[in-house]
NUSEGU-909579 format. One record per residue (C-alpha): residue in one letter; x, y, z. Coordinates in steps of 0.05 Angstrom, whole numbers, always signed. Example, Ala and Ser with C-alpha at 12.3 -4.5 7.8 and 13.67 -1.06 7.14 Angstrom:
<recs>
tornu / xx / yy / zz
A / +246 / -90 / +156
S / +273 / -21 / +143
</recs>
This chain:
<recs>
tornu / xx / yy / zz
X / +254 / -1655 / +1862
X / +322 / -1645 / +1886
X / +316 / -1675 / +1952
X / +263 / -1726 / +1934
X / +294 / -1756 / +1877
X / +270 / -1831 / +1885
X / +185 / -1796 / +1892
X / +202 / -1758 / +1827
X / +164 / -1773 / +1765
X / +213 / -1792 / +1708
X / +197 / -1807 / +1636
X / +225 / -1880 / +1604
X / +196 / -1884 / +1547
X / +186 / -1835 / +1479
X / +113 / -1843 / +1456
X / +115 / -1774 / +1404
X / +169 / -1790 / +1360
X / +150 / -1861 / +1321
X / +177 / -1905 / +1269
X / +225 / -1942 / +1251
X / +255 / -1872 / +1216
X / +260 / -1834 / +1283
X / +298 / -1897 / +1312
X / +364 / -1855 / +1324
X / +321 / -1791 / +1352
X / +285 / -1839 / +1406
X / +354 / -1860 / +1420
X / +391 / -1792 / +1418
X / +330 / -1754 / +1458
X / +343 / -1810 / +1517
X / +412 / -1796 / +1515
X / +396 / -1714 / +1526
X / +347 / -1736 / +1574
X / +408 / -1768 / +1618
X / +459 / -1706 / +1602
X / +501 / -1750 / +1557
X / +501 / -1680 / +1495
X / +565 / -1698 / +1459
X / +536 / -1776 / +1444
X / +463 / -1763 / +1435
X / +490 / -1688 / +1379
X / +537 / -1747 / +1343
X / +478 / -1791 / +1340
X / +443 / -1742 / +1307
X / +492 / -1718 / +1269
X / +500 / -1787 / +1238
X / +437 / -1791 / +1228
X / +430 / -1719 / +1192
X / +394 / -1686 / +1238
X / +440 / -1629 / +1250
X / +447 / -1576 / +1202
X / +524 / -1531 / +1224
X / +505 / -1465 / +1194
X / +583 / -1449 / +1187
X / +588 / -1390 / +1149
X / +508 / -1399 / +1119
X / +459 / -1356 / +1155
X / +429 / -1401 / +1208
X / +364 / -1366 / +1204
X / +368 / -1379 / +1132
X / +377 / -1452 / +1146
X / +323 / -1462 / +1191
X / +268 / -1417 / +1151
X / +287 / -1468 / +1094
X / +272 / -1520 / +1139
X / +204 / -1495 / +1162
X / +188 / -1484 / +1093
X / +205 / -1546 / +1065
X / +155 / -1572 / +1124
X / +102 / -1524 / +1104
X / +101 / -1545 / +1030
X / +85 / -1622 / +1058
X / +35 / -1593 / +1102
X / -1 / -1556 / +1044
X / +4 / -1627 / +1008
X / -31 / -1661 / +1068
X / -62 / -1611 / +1113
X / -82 / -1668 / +1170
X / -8 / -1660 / +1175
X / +6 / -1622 / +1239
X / +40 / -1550 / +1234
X / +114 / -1552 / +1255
X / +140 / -1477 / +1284
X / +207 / -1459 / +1283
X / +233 / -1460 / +1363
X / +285 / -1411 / +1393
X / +302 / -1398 / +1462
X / +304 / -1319 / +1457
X / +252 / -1265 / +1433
X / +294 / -1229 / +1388
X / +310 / -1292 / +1345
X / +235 / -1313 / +1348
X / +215 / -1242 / +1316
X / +266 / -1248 / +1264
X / +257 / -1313 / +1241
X / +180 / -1292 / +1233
X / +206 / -1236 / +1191
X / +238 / -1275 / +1148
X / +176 / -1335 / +1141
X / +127 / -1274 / +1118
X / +177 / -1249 / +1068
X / +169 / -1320 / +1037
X / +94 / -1321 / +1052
X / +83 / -1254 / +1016
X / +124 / -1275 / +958
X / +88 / -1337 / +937
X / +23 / -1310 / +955
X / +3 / -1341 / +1016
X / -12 / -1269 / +1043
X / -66 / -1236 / +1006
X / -108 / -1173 / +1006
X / -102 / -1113 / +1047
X / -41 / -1095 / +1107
X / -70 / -1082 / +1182
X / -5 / -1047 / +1217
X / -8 / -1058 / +1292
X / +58 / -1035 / +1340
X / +116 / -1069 / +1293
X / +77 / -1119 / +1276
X / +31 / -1124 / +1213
X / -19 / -1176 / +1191
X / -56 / -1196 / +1124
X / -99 / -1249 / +1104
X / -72 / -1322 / +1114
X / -19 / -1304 / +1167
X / -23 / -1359 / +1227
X / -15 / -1327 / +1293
X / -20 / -1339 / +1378
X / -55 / -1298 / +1416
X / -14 / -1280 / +1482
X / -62 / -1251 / +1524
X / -126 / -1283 / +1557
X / -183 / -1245 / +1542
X / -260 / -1276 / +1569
X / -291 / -1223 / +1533
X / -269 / -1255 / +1462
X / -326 / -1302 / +1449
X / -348 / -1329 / +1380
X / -418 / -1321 / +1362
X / -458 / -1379 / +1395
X / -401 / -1404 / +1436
X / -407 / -1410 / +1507
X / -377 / -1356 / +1552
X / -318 / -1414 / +1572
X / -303 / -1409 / +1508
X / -259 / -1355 / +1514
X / -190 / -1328 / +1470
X / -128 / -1346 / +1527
X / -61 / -1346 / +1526
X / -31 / -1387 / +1464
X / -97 / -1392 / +1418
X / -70 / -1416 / +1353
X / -118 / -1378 / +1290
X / -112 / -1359 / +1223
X / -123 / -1293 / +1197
X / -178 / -1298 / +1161
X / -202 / -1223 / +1148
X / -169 / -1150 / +1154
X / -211 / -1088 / +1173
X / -191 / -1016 / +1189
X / -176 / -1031 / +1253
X / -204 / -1104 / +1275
X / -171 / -1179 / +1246
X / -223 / -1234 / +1240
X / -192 / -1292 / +1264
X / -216 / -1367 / +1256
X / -190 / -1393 / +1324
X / -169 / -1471 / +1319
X / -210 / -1489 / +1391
X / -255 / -1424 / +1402
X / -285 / -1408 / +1323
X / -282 / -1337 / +1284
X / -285 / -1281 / +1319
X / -264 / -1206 / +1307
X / -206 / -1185 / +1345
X / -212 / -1107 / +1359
X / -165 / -1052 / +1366
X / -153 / -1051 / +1437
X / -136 / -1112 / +1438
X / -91 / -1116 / +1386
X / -54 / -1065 / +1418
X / -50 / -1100 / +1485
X / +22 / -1113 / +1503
X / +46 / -1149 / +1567
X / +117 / -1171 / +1587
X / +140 / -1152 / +1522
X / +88 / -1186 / +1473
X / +43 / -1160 / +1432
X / -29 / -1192 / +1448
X / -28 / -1226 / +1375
X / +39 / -1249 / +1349
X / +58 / -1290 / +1297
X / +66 / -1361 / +1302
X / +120 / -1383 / +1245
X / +169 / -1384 / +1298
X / +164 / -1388 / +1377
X / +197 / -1398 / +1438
X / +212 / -1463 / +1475
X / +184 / -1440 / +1534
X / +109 / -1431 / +1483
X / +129 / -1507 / +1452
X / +128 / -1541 / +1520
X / +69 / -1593 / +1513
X / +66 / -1582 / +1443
X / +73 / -1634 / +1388
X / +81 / -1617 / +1319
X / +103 / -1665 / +1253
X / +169 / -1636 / +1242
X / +219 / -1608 / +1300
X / +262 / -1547 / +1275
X / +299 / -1519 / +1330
X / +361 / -1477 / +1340
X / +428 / -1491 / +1376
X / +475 / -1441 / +1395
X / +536 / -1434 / +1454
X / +482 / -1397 / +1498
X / +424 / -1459 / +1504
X / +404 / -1486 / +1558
X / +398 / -1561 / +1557
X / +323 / -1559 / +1587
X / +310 / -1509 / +1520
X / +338 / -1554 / +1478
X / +307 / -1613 / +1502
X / +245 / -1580 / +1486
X / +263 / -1562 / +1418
X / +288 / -1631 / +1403
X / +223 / -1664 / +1424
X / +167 / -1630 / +1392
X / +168 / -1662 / +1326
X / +132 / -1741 / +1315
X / +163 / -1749 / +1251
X / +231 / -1710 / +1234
X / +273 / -1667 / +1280
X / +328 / -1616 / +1241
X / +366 / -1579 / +1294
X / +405 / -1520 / +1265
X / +484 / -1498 / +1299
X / +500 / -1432 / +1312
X / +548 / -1381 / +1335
X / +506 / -1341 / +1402
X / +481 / -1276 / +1373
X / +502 / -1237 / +1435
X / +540 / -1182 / +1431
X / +613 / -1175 / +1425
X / +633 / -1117 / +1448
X / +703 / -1092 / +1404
X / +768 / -1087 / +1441
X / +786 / -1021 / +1456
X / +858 / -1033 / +1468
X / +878 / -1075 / +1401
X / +956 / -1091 / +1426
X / +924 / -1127 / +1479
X / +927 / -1197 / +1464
X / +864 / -1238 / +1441
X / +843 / -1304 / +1455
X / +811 / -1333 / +1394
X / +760 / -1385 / +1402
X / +778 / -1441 / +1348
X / +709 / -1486 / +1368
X / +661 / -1483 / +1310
X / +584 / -1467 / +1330
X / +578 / -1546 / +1354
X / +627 / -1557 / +1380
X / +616 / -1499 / +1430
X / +544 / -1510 / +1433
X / +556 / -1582 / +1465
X / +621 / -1553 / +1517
X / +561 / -1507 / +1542
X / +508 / -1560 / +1560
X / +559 / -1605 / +1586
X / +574 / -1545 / +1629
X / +506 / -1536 / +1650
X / +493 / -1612 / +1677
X / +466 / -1583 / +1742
X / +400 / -1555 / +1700
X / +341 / -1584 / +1709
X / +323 / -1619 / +1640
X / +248 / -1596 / +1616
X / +228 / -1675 / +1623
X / +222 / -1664 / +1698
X / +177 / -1612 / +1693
X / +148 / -1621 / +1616
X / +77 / -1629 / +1651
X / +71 / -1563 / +1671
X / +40 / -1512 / +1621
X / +50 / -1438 / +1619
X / -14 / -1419 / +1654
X / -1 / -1469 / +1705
X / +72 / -1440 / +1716
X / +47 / -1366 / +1713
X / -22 / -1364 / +1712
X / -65 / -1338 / +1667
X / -52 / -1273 / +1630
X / -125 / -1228 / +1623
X / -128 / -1161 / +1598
X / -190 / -1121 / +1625
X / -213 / -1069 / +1572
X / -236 / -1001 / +1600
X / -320 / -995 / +1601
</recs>
């Protein structure tokens, strides 16, 4: 795609995000598209799409969000799920912390706790399964009809040691213990879905977009994150969660950043211009981009 510009595919037109509403977000997602951050983040801001966390929590903010989205999806549930979307692991895990506190406290979680690695699961939590596995097969599926990579389910029963899972494309099926304590690169084989990565949203569409913002994105991350939803798109500002190491020499002078969390967040995609936006390569899908991920279970 670099050298070949002129055979490259490029996207024109915005067919997930419709009506007359989502005007300003067709508009401000074809300015991102063409690296123009600062006019297409004021668009949106004017158009109260971005939420500065300031001195608020921004995971706070954005669990708010999902949850506000949840409540109109319990209202109308032909309405499509809308998962909170972060670029890093850490903030993904959190942010699912936080959506199960509210989950357990209105009762959306019910009946008995299966604990599995950190993680723990109860009746009613929505999940992804992260590894492929051809031997997980619903009763009178065909063997195609396999558990892979990114299975959206619902938690639909807890035993001992085994989840029963009602699988959106594959049916119920009972997830055992070695699988659910399958790990690879990091993830647990069944993780929660409340919140995910960008890189997991690419392809997706959901009704609402809820994404975060920070000094640290990437503009082909936030592209992603900006262009899931079809109807409403909050994106939340945020100071980088990296760490800050403390000076060890305090006479030494300090320079103090004076940007607030948007300000910064829009000098570092203007910085990063040379990235590749995730409309050139939206196509692609995980599996395609790293194949499959299978776990083989010991006879």
């Amino acid at each position: 795609m670099e050298h070949n510009r002129e055979l490259t595919p490029t996207l024109t037109h915005l067919y997930r995000q419709s009506g007359d509403e989502m005007a300003e977000v067709r508009a401000a997602l074809g300015e991102l598209r063409e690296g123009n951050f600062r006019e297409a983040f004021a668009r949106l801001e004017r158009d109260g799409r971005v939420h500065r966390s300031g001195t608020t929590d921004p995971y706070d903010e954005m669990v708010r969000e999902w949850y506000a989205e949840r409540q109109l999806r319990t209202a109308d549930p032909t309405r499509l799920r809308s998962p909170m979307a972060v670029d890093r692991r850490a903030a993904r895990h959190e942010l699912n912390e936080r959506a199960r506190a509210l989950l357990e406290s209105d009762g959306s979680l019910r009946g008995p706790k299966l604990v599995v690695g950190h993680l723990s699961y109860r009746a009613g939590d929505e999940v992804l399964a992260r590894i492929t596995d051809r031997e997980l097969v619903a009763p009178g599926r065909s063997s195609s009809e396999y558990v892979r990579n990114g299975s959206f389910g619902i938690v639909v029963g807890v035993g001992d040691e085994t989840l029963d899972v009602a699988f959106h494309q594959w049916g119920t099926l009972t997830l055992p213990a070695n699988y659910l304590a399958s790990e690879r690169n990091g993830a647990m084989a069944l993780e929660h879905a409340y919140a995910i990565t960008t890189y997991l949203a690419q392809g997706s569409t959901f009704a609402s977009a809820i994404t975060l913002v920070t000094d640290e994105s990437r503009p082909d991350s936030v592209y992603v994150g900006a262009t899931r939803g079809r109807s409403a798109l909050h994106i939340v500002t945020a100071e980088s969660d990296r760490f800050r190491a403390e000076i060890a020499e305090p006479e030494l002078p300090v320079l103090i950043d004076e940007r607030d969390e948007f300000e910064a967040a829009i000098d570092r995609l203007e910085a990063s211009e040379g990235d590749h936006l995730a409309s050139e390569w939206e196509m692609a899908t995980e599996e395609l981009t790293t194949g499959p991920r299978q776990i083989v279970r010991p006879r």
